[in-house]
C-alpha positions in Angstrom: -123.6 40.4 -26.1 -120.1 41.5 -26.8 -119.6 45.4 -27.4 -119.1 46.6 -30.7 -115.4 47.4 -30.4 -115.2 43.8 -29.9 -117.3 42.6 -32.8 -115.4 41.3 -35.9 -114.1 43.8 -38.5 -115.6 43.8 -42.1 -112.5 41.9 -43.4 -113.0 38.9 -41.1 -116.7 38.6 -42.0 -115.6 38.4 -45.5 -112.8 36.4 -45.1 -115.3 34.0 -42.9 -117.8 34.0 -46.5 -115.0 33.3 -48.5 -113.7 29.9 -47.2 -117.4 29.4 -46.5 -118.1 29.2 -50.2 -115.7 27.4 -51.8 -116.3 24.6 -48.4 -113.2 24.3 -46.5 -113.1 26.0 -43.1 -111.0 25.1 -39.8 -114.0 24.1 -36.9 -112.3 25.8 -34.5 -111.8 28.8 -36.8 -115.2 29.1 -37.8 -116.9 28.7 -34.1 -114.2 31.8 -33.2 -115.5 33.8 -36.3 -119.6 32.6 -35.2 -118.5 34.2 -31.7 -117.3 37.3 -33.5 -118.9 38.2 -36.5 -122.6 39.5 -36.2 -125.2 37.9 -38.3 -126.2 41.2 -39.9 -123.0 41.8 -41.4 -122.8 38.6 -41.8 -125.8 38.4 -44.3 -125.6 41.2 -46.3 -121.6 39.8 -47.3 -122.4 36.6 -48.4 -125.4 38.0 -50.5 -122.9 40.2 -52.1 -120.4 37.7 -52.9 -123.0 35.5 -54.0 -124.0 38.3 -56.5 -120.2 39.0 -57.6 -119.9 35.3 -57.7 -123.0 34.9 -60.7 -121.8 38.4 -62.3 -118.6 36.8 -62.8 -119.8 33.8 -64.1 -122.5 35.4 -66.9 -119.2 37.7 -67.8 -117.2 34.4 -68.2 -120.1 32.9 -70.1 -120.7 36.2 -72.3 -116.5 36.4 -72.7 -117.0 32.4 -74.3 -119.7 32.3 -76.3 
């Protein structure tokens, strides 16, 4: 288990969600990030952008119609 100093910072996991969501991703990238980012962190970001992502798309929707 790698110390915390060495764990990935909050901008990496998110950057790591990102090109996760919209499906392109470097394999050699993403296995570094895997090594570096902990799953924790991991989850809680991607469940936020997830939420961002539909709140943005029922304001788009609302903004339309």
């Amino acid at each position: 288990m790698t110390a915390p100093s060495e764990r990935g910072s909050w901008q990496q996991t998110l950057r790591m969600v990102a090109w996760s969501l919209i499906g392109i991703r470097n394999g050699a990238r993403h296995r570094e990030d895997q090594r570096s980012v902990g799953i924790v962190p991991l989850m809680f970001t991607a469940l936020g952008a997830v939420f961002v992502f539909v709140l943005a798309l029922m304001a788009l929707v609302h903004w339309i119609a």
